[in-house]
VEXDOLUM-638759 format. One line per field, with one value per residue (C-alpha): x, y negated, z; residue number from 1; residue in one letter. Coordinates in Angstrom, 2 decimals. Layout:
VEXDOLUM-638759
xx = c(X;...)
yy = c(Y;...)
zz = c(Z;...)
guvo = c(NUM;...)
mipa = c(A;...)
//
This chain:
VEXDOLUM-638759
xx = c(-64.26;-64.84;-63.84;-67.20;-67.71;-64.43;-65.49;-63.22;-64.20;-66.20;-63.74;-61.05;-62.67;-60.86;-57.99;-54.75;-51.80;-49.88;-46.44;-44.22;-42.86;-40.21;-38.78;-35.07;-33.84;-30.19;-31.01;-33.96;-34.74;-38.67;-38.70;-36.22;-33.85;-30.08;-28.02;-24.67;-24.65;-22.48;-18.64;-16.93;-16.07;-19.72;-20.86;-18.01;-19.18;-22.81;-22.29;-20.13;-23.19;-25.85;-24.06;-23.60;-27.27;-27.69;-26.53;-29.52;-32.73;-33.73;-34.39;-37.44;-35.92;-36.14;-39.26;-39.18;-35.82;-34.31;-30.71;-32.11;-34.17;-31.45;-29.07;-32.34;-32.87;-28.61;-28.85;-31.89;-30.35;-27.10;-28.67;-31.96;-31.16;-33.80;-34.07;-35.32;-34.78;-35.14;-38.52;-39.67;-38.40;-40.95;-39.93;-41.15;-40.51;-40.42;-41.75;-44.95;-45.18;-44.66;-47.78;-50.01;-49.56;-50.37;-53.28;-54.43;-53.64;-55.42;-57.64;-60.16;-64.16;-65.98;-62.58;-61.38;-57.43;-56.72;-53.83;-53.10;-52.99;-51.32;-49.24;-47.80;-49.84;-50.19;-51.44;-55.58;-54.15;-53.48;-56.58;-58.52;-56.82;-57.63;-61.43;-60.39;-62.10;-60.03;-60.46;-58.28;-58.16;-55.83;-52.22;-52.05;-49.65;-46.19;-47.87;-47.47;-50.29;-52.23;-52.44;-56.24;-57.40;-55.67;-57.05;-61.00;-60.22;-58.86;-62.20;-64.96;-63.24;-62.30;-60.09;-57.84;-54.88;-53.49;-50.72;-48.59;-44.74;-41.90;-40.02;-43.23;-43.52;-43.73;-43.40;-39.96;-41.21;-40.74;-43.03;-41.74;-41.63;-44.55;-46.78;-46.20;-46.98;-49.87;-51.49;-50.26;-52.47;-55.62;-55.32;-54.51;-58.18;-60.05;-62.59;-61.64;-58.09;-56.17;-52.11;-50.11;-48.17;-45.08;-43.35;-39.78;-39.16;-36.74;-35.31;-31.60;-31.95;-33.49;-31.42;-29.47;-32.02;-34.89;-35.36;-36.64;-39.98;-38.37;-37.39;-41.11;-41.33;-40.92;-43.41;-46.11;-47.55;-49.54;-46.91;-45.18;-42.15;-41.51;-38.65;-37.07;-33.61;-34.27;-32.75;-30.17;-28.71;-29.46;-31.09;-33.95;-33.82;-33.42;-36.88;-36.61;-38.30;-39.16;-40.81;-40.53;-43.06;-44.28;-43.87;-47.60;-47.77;-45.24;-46.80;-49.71;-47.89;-46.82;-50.64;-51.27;-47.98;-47.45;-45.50;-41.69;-42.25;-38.57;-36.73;-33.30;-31.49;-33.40;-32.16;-28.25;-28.48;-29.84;-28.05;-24.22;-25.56;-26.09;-22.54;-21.62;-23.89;-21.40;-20.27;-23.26;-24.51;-21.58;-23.19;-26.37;-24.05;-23.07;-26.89;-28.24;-25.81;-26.83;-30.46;-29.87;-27.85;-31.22;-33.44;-31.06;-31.21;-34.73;-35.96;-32.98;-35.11;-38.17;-39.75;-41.77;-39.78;-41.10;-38.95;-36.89;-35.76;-35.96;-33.52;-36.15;-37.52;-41.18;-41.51;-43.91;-45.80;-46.57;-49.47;-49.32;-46.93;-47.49;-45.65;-42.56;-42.36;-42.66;-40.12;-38.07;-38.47;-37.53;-34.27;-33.40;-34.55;-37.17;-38.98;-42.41;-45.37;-47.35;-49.00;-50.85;-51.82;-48.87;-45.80;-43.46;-41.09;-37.20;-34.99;-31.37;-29.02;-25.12;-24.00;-24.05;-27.73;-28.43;-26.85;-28.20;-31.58;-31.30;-30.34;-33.09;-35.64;-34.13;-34.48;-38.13;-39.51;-37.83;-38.99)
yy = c(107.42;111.49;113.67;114.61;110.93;110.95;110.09;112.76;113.56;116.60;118.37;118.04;119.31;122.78;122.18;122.75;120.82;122.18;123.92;126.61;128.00;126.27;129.13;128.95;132.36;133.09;133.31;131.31;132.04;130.99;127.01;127.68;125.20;124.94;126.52;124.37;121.43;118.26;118.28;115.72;113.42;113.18;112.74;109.89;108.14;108.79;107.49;104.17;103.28;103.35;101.58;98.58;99.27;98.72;95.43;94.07;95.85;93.12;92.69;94.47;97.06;96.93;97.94;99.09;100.74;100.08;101.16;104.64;104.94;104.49;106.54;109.63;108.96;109.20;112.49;113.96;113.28;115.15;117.96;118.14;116.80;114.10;111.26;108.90;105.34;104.06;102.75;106.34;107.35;106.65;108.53;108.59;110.60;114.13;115.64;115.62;111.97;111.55;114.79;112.26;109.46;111.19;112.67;108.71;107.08;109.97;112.04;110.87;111.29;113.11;113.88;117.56;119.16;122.59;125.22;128.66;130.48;132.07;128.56;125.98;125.78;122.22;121.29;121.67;119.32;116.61;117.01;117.47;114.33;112.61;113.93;115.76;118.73;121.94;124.32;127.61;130.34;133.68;133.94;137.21;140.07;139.38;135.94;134.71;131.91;133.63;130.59;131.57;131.58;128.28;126.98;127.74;127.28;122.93;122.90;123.67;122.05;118.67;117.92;114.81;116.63;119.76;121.01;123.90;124.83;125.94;127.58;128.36;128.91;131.36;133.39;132.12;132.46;129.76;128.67;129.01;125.54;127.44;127.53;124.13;122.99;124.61;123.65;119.99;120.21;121.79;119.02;116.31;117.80;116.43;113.69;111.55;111.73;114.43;114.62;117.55;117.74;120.18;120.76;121.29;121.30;123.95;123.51;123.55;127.00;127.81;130.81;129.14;130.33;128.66;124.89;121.96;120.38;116.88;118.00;117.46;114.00;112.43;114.65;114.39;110.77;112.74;114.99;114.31;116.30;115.92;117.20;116.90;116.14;118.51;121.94;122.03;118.52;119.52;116.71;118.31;115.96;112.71;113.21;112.11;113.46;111.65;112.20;112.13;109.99;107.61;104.27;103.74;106.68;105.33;101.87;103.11;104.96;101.61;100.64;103.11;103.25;101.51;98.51;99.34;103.17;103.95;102.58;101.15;103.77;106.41;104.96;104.42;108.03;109.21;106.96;107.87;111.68;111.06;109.97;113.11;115.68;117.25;117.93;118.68;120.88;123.29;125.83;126.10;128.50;130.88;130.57;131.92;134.94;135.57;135.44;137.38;140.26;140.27;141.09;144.16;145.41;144.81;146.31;149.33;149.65;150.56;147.07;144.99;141.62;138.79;137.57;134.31;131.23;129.69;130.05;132.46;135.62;137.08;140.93;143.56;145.16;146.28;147.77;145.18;142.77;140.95;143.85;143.59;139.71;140.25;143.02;140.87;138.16;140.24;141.00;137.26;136.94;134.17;134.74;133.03;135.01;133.37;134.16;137.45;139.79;142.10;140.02;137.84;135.33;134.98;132.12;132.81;131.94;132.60;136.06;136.83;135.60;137.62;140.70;140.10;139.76;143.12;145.08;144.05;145.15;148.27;148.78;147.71;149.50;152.71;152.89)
zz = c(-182.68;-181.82;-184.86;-185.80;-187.32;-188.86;-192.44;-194.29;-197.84;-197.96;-200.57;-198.09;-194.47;-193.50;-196.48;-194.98;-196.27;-199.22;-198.38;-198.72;-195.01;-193.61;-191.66;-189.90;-190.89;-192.97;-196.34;-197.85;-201.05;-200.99;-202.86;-205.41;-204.44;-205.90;-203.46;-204.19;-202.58;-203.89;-203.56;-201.57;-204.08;-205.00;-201.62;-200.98;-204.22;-203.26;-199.79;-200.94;-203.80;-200.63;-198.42;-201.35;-201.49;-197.58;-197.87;-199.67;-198.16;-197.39;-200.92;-203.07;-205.50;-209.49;-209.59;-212.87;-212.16;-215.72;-215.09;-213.38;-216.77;-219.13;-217.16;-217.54;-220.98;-221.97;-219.43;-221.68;-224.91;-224.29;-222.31;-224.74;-227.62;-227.55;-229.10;-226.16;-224.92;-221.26;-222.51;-223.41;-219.30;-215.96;-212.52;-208.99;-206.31;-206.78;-210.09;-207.92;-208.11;-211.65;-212.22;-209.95;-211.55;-214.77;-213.22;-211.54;-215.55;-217.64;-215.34;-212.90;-212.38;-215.60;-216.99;-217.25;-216.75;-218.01;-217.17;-217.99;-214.63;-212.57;-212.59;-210.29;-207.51;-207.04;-210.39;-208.82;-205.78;-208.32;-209.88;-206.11;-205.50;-208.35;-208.54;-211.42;-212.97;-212.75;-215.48;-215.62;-218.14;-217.61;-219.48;-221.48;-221.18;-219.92;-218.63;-222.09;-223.00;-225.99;-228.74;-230.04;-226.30;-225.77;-228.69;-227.57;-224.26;-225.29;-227.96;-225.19;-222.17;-224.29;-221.39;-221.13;-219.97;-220.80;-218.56;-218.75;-216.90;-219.37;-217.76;-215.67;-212.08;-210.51;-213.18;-214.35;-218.27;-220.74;-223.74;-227.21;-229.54;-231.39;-228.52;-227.66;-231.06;-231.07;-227.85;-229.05;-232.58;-230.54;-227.26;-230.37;-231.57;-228.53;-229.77;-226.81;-226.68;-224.60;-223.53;-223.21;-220.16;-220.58;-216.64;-216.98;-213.66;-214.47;-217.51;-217.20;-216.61;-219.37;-221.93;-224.74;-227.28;-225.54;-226.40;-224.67;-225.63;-225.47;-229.49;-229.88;-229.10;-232.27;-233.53;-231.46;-229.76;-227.36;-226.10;-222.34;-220.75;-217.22;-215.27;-211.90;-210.10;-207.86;-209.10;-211.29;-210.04;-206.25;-205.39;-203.43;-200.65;-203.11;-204.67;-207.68;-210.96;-214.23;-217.78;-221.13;-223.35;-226.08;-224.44;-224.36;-222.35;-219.89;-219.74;-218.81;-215.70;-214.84;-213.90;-211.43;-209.53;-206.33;-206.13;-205.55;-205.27;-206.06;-203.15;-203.76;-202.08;-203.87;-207.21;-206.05;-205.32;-208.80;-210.68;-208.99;-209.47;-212.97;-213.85;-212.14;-213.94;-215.46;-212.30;-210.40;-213.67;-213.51;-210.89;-213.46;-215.64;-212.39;-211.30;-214.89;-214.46;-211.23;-212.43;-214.49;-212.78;-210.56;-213.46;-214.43;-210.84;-210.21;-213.52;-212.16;-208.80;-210.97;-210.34;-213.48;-213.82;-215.69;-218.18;-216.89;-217.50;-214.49;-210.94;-209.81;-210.50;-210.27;-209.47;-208.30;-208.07;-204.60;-202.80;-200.25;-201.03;-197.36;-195.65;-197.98;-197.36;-193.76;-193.74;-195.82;-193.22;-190.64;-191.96;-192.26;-196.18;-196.63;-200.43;-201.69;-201.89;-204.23;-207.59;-208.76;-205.69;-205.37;-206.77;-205.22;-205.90;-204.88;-205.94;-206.79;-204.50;-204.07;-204.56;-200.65;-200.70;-202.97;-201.78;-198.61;-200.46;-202.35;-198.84;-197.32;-200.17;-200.54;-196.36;-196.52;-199.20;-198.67;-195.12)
guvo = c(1;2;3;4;5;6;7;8;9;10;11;12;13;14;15;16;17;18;19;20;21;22;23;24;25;26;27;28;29;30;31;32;33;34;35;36;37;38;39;40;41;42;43;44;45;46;47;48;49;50;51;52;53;54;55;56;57;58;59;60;61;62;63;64;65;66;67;68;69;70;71;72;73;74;75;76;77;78;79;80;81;82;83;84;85;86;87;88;89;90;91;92;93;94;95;96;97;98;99;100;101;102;103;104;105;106;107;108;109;110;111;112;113;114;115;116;117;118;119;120;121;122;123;124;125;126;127;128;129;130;131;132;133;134;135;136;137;138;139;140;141;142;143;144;145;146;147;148;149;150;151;152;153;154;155;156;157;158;159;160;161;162;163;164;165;166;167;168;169;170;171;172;173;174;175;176;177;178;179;180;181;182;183;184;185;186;187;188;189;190;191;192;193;194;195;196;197;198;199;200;201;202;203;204;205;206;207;208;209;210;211;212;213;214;215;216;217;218;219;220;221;222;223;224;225;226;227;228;229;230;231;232;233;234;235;236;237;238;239;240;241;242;243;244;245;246;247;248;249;250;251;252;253;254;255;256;257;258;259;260;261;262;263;264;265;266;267;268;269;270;271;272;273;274;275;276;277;278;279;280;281;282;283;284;285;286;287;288;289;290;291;292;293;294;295;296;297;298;299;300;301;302;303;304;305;306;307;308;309;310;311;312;313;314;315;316;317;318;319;320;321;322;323;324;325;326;327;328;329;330;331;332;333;334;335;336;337;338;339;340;341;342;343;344;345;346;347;348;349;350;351;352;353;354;355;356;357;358;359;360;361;362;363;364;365;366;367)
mipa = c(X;X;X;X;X;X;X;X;X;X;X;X;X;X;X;X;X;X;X;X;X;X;X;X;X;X;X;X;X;X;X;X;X;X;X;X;X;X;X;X;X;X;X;X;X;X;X;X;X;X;X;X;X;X;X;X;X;X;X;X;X;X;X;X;X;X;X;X;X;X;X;X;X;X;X;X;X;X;X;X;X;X;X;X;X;X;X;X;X;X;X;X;X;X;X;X;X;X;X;X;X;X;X;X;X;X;X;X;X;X;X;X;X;X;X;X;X;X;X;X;X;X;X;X;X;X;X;X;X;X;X;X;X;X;X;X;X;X;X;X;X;X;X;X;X;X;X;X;X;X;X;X;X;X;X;X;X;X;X;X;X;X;X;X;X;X;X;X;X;X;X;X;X;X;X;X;X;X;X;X;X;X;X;X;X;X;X;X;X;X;X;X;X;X;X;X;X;X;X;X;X;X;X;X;X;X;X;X;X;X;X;X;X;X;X;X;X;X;X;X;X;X;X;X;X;X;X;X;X;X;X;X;X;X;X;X;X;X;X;X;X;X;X;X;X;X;X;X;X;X;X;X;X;X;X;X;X;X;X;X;X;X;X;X;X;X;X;X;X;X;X;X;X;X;X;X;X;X;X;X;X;X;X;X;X;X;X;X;X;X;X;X;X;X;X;X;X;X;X;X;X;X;X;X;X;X;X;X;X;X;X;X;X;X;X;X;X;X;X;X;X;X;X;X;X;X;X;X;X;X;X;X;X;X;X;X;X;X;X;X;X;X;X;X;X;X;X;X;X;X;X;X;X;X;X;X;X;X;X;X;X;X;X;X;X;X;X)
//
């Protein structure tokens, strides 16, 4: 068959694939990743549950992984205090998965999504995938979301999901309880039913006076919570993220997932890294300082920093902020550009990343 009859749907002629570079340089600080990797004894412990695991491949997986989802929900009452049960828990691979699925159960053709932008960039992906409508509407000063523009923006959109990032990304800022009460009253408000999907991809991060939405369960049936192994447990290459929902939420997850999705191994990993969060957690503490040192030095350097809560930070602004990633790049520094023209995005790594990072920025920009 030549390419020319190749029966690709229109939408997706000329897309590229979604991804951040995946450049071989010293210090890469561009996806946010936690740059402490597991200790031995984790790794030992990890690598003796697989190879149990190994033994019966030949076997399907729980499909409905119930030990993984009790082990999530006792991890998101200590860290959150929640107030969840393994029945309130779904996960898949990658916070990504768990967004789809959402997007497969509760969007769809005629139905409508909404965000507050600039945001994650894959959120219009799910919905492209999912033949979605995408509706945006701009974030207010200090990329806060403004609650009387949300409000008019859920009333003449009547979408079926709503979903914002706390801490969001790339901007690093998180959404106050208020906020998230409110857009949960105006998406409650839509005549045929709409969820509000809260990312906390990130949310380990988060400053001690910042709470997580999973306090708002309880109070709201229409509220979800997702989050993600990947960061703070630094289990990037694991794939695993889950949410937080009523358990008719979750149930209806259960209709659109494949069979099997969470392969054995993947939930022998999650599971042994579980009983070692406490473990795994303890570089989150060292990463919020070193966030936050970057803030004070940035904001020193004459640079506007979005307020964070995340293990990145958001600056600019820059007349072309190309040049300063390439420079940056040049030096051996790999950031994201992504976002508002002129800002950029660097995750925070060790202390010699990040002195590494702040020598090259200071060589670029004051050439």
């Amino acid at each position: 068959m030549s390419a020319s009859r190749i029966p690709l749907r229109p939408e997706l002629q000329g897309i590229e694939p979604y991804g951040a570079p995946q450049i071989d340089v010293p210090v890469t600080l561009n996806v946010n990743e936690n740059p402490y990797g597991p200790s031995e004894k984790i790794i030992a412990d990890v690598t003796q549950e697989v190879a149990k695991t190994v033994g019966g491949l030949n076997r399907y997986p729980d499909r409905d992984f119930s030990a993984l989802r009790a082990g999530l929900a006792d991890f998101i009452n200590h860290e959150s205090a929640g107030s969840v049960t393994q029945n309130n828990i779904w996960a898949a691979n990658g916070s990504n998965e768990v967004m789809l699925h959402l997007f497969q159960a509760f969007g769809g053709p005629g139905r409508k999504a909404v965000t507050f932008t600039p945001s994650y960039s894959m959120y219009p992906e799910y919905a492209r995938d999912t033949l979605t409508q995408w509706v945006t509407y701009p974030r207010g000063d200090n990329f806060e979301i403004d609650i009387d523009v949300a409000r008019r923006a859920i009333s003449e959109t009547q979408p079926s999901l709503v979903v914002v990032a706390s801490p969001n990304n790339p901007t690093g800022t998180a959404l106050p309880l208020a906020t998230v009460k409110h857009l949960a009253r105006a998406a409650d408000e839509v005549e045929t039913g709409c969820l509000l999907v809260v990312d906390e991809a990130y949310a380990e991060f988060r400053r001690e006076q910042t709470p997580s939405a999973v306090t708002l369960l309880d109070e709201f049936q229409n509220l979800v919570v997702t989050r993600t192994m990947s960061k703070a447990f630094a289990l990037a290459g694991a794939r695993l993220g889950y949410l937080a929902a009523g358990t008719e939420i979750v149930n209806a997850l259960r209709v659109v997932r494949l069979p099997y999705h969470l392969s054995a191994v993947t939930q022998a990993v999650a599971s042994t890294a579980l009983r070692h969060s406490e473990e795994l957690l303890a570089h989150v503490a060292q990463l919020r300082t070193e966030r936050d040192d970057l803030v004070s030095w940035l904001t020193s350097q004459g640079y506007d920093v979005a307020p964070s809560d995340a293990n990145f930070v958001f600056f600019g602004s820059f007349p072309n902020r190309h040049e300063v990633w390439q420079g940056l790049l040049q030096r051996g520094v790999l950031i994201r550009e992504t976002g508002p023209d002129g800002w950029l995005r660097v995750s925070v790594g060790t202390p010699a990343e990040m002195s590494a990072f702040k020598n090259a920025l200071v060589e670029v920009t004051g050439e």
